[in-house]
N, C-alpha and C positions, 0 to 999 in steps of 0.2 A: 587133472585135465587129461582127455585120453589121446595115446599114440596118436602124432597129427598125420594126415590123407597125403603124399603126396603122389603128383600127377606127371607119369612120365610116359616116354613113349618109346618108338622105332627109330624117331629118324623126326624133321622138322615137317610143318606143314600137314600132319596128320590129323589134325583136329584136337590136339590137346587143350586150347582153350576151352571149344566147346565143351570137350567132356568134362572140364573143371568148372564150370557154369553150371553144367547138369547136376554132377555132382557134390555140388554147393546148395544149390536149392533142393535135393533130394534133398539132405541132409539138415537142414536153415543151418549150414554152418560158417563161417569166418573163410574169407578165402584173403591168401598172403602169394604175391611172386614177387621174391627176393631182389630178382637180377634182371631186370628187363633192358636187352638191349636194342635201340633202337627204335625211336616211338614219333618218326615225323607224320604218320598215319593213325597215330595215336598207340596208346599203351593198349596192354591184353585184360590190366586192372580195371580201365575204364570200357572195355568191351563186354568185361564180366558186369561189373556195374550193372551196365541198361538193361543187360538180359533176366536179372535176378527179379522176381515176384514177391516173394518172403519181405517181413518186415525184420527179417533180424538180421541179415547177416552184413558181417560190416568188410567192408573190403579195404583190407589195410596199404600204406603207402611201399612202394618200395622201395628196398634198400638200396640197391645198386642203380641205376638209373643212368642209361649209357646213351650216346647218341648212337653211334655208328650200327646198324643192321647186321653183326657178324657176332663169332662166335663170341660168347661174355671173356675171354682172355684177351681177345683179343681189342674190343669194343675198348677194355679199362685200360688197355696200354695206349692205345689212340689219346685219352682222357691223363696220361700220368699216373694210373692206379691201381692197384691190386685188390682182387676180389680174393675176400680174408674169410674160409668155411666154416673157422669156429666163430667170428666172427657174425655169422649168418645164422648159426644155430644158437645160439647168445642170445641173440635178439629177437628169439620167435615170442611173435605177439601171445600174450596170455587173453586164456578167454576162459570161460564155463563151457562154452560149444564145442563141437568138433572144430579142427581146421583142415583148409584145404591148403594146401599148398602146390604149384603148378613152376615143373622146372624151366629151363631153356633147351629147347632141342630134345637128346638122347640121352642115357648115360651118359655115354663115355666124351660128351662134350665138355672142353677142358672151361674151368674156370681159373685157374694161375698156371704156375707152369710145372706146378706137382699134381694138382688134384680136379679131381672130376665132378661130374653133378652126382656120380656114384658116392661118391665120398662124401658130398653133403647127405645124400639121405641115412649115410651110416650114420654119420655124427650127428644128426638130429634123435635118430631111433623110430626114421615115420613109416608105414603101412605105405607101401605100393600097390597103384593102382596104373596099370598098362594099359597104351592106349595103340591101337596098331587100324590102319586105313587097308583094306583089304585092296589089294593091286597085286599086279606083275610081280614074284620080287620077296612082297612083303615074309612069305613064310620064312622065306631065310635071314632078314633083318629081325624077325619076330622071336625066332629059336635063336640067333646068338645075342636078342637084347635079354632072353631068360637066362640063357649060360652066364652072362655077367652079376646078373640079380644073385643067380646060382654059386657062384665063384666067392662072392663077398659076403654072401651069409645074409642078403636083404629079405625082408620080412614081405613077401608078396601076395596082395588081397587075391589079385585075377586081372583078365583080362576086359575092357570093353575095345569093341568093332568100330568101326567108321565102315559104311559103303558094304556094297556087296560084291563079291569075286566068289562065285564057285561054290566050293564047301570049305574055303581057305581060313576061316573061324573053331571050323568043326578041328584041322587038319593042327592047327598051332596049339588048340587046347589038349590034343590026344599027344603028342608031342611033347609039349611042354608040360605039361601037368596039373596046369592049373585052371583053375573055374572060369567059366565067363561069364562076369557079373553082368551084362546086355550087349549089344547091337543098338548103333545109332543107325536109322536110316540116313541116305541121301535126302538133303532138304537146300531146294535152293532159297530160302527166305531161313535159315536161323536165328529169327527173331524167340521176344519172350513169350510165346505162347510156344512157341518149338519145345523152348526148353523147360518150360512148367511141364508142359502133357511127357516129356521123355524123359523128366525127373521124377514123376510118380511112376512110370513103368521099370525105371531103374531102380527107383527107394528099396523095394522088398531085398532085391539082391543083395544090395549094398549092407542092409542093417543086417542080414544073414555072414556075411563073410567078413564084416570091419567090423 
């Protein structure tokens, strides 16, 4: 089975589901979010669900499943529980497909009260894929979310875009040094034709760098 995909970001609110939707159906692969917390608006499992086109890919349950909207450390102490990383990496779904896997937040968002979403993608061994929203700001969330990748020895595909600001894509790739697998436009409808037609425009990238 090869290195699973996972999907992390800058900061929260950036569009990482989307790009793990895209990146799912580019791919027809398996998508898994371990730790969702907070789902009175519903889950990110069932948002990727309706967008996906592909008859194959299966979108698994998940693990942690929290009520409270805050960060996963803190959502499981609300609940009495502890989010356990080897625990999470344990139980990755097996498949013949690629998987995607989509975190919570940023890195360095704590899931107990030792370890990070950083520390689950080590202890899995999965390929990162960055997802950063071009705004105000972002180049400097975007170079210190690589410094961290950089720091812990994470295996990083590249970057995808959200939005446009400037030449602020050009500027974090020269920077940081790594590829950028695409640019998602602004779409106020990201419905499933969004993400079929921006999953074929990303597929090439993607099977070149993963």
């Amino acid at each position: 089975m090869p290195a699973p995909i996972f999907i992390t970001g800058i900061g929260t609110g950036i569009g990482k589901t989307l790009v793990a939707a895209i990146v799912t159906e580019a791919l027809q692969a398996d998508y898994w979010k371990p730790v969702q917390a907070g789902f009175a608006e519903g889950t990110d499992s069932e948002w990727v669900k309706e967008k996906i086109s592909n008859k194959y890919t299966i979108v698994h349950p998940e693990l942690y499943r929290l009520k409270l909207p805050a960060s996963p450390h803190i959502a499981a102490r609300e609940e009495g529980i502890e989010i356990n990383v080897s625990h999470i990496a344990a139980a990755i779904p097996s498949a013949s497909r690629q998987l995607v896997i989509e975190g919570a937040g940023g890195l360095m968002v704590p899931l107990n009260k030792q370890e990070f979403v950083a520390d689950l993608i080590r202890e899995m061994g999965a390929k990162v894929v960055l997802v950063s929203r071009n705004y105000l700001g972002s180049i400097n969330h975007s170079l210190l979310t690589a410094a961290v990748c950089n720091s812990m020895g994470l295996n990083v595909a590249g970057w995808v875009f959200n939005d446009n600001y400037g030449s602020y894509q050009e500027e974090i790739a020269h920077w940081t040094n790594l590829p950028v697998l695409g640019s998602i436009p602004f779409s106020a409808s990201c419905d499933r034709t969004f993400v079929e037609q921006q999953a074929m425009l990303l597929g090439p990238n993607l099977k070149k760098w993963i």
